[in-house]
C-alpha positions as CSV (number, residue, x, y, z in Angstrom):
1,X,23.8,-125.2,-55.6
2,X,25.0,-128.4,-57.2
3,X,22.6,-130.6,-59.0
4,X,25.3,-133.7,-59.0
5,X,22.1,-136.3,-57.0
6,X,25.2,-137.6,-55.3
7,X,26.7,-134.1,-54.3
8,X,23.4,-132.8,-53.2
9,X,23.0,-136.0,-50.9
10,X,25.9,-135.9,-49.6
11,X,25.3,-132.4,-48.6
12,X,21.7,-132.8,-47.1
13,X,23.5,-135.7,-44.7
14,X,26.3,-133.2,-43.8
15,X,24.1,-129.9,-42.6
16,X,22.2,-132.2,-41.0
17,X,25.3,-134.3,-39.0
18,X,26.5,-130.5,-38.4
19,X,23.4,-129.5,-37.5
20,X,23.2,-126.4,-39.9
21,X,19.7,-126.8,-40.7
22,X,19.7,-123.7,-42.1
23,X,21.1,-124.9,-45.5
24,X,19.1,-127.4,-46.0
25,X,17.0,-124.2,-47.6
26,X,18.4,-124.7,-51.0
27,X,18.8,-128.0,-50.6
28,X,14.8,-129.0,-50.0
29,X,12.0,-128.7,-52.5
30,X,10.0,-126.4,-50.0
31,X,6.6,-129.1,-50.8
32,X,8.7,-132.2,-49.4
33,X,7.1,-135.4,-48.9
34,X,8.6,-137.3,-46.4
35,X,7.9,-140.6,-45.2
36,X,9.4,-142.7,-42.4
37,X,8.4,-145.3,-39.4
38,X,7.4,-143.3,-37.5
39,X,5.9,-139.9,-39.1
40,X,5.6,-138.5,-42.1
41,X,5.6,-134.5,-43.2
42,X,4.7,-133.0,-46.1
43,X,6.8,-129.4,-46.4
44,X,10.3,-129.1,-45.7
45,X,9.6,-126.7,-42.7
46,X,7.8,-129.7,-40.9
47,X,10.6,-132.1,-42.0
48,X,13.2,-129.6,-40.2
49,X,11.1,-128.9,-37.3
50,X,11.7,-132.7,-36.9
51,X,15.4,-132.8,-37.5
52,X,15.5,-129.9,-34.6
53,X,13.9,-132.1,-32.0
54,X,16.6,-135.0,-32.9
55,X,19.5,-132.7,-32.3
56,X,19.3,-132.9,-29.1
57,X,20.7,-136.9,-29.3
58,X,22.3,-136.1,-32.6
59,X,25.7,-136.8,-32.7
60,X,26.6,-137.4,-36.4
61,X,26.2,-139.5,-39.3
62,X,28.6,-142.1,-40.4
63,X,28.7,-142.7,-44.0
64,X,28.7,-146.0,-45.1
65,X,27.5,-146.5,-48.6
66,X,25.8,-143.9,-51.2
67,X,24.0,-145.4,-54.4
68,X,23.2,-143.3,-57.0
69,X,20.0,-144.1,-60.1
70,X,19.9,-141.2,-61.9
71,X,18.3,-138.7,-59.8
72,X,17.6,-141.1,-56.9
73,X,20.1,-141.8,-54.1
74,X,20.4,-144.3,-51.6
75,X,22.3,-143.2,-48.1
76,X,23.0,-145.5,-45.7
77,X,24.9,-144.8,-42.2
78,X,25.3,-144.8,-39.0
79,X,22.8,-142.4,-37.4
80,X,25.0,-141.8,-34.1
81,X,23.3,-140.3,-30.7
82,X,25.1,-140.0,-27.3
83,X,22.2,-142.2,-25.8
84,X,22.2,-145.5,-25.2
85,X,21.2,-146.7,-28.2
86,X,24.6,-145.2,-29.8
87,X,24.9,-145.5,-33.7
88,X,21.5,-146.7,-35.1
89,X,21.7,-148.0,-38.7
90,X,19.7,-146.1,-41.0
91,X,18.8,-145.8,-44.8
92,X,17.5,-142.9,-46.7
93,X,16.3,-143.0,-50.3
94,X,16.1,-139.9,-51.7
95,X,14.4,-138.2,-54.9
96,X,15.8,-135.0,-56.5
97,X,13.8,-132.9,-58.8
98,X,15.1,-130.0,-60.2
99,X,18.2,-129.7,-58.2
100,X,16.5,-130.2,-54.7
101,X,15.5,-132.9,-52.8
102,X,11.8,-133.5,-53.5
103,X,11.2,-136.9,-51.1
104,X,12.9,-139.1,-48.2
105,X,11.7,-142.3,-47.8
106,X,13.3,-143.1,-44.4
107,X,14.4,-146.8,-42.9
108,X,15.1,-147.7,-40.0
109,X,14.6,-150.7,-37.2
110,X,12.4,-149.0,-34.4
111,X,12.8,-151.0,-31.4
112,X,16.6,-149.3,-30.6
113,X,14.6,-145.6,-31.6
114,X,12.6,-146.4,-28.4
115,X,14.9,-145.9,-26.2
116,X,16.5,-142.9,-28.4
117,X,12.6,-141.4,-28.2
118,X,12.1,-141.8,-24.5
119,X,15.6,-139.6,-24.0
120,X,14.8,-136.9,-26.2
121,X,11.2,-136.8,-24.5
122,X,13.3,-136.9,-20.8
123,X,15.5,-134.1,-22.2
124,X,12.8,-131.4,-23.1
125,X,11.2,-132.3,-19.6
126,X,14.2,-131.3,-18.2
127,X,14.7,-127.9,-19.8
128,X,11.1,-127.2,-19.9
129,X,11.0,-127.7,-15.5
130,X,14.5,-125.9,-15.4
């Protein structure tokens, strides 16, 4: 596991575009703290159980500029669904202790999420009466 702030970043944002949440493991301090618009967790496990529900919109993330403060990184991209909504602009500053990701302090405009919600909400309807 790298300990590059940028690398590990980088990383986080790919598993989760891929949706390969399963190396986000090494990548996450297991006592996150996670803080967005909408919700905030505080372990890892919550934060992925989160990032599980989104996949089912997810389409990937588009990179569009990384900052980098010593062990503090700022991602923002394109947060692309196959709703409506389509790519939703998004920023992510993250924290890295000791080589993991130890807080994500998430940005975002929620009135287009609405909309990106309400599907995801439609979706496990559907599976749930099928």
């Amino acid at each position: 596991m790298t300990t590059d702030p940028k690398t590990l970043a980088l990383g986080y944002l790919d598993a989760v575009s891929k949706k390969e949440l399963h190396r986000l493991n090494d990548m996450l301090a297991p006592d996150l703290a996670f803080r967005g618009p909408s919700m905030t967790r505080s372990t890892a496990r919550e934060f992925v159980g989160a990032l599980e529900r989104l996949g089912a919109v997810h389409v990937r993330n588009d990179v569009k500029r990384v900052f980098v403060d010593g062990n503090e990184v700022c991602l923002i991209y394109d947060f692309v669904t196959d709703t409506p909504a389509g790519a939703l602009p998004t920023i992510e500053w993250l924290k890295i202790e000791g080589g993991r990701i130890r807080s994500i302090d998430l940005f975002y405009d929620r009135v287009p999420w609405k909309g990106v919600m309400d599907e995801i909400a439609q979706r496990a309807a559907t599976r749930a009466t099928a």
